[in-house]
C-alpha positions, -999 to 999 in steps of 0.1 A, spaced: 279 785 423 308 788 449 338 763 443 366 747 461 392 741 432 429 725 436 450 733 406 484 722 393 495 739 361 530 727 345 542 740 315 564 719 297 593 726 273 610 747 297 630 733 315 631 718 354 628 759 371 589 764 365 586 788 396 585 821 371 553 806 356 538 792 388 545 832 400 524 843 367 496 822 374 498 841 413 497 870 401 463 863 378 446 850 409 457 885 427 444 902 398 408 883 399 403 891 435 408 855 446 410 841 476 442 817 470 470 795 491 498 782 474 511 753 486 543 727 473 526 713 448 498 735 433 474 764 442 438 758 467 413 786 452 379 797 462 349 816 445 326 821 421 328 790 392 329 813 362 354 835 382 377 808 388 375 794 357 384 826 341 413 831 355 423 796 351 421 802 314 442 835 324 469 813 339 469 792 306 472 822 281 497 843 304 522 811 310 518 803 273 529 841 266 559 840 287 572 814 266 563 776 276 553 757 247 528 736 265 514 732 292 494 701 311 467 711 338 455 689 372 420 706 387 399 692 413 367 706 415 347 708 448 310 724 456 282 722 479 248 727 482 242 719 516 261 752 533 289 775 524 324 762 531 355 780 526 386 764 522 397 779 560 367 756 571 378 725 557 412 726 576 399 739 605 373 708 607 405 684 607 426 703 630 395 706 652 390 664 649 427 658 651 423 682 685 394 660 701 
């Protein structure tokens, strides 16, 4: 099943700096194969559910081996039935109705 997800990982215990972990969890969805858009507050990625899901456990294990305690998760899930839609689609659809 293809998925939509939004995901916000913050480790805690390590201070305010957490871009060194956000960059480990980058490179895991690199790794996987993908598709991914970091934005200010969290990561937008696309695919396969078990894929996805995988690496977000990656992202978990990998931040927890780089030396944050804990960490605390946000995920938003999104699928479909009805047709494929990419995460391009979805902002093209508003910029398109913002356009009109």
């Amino acid at each position: 099943m293809k998925v939509i997800v939004d995901l916000c990982v913050v480790p805690m215990g390590v201070g305010v700096s957490v871009g060194k972990y956000v960059a480990e969890c980058q490179k895991v969805l690199e790794q996987a194969g993908l598709k991914h858009q970091l934005h200010a507050y969290g990561t937008n990625i696309e695919g396969e559910w078990d894929e996805v899901f995988a690496a977000i456990k990656l992202c978990h294990e990998r931040v927890h081996a780089i030396g944050a305690p804990r960490i605390t998760t946000s995920i938003k899930v999104g699928t479909r039935t009805d047709r494929d839609q990419s995460m391009q689609d979805k902002i093209d659809s508003v910029v398109e109705k913002k356009e009109a």
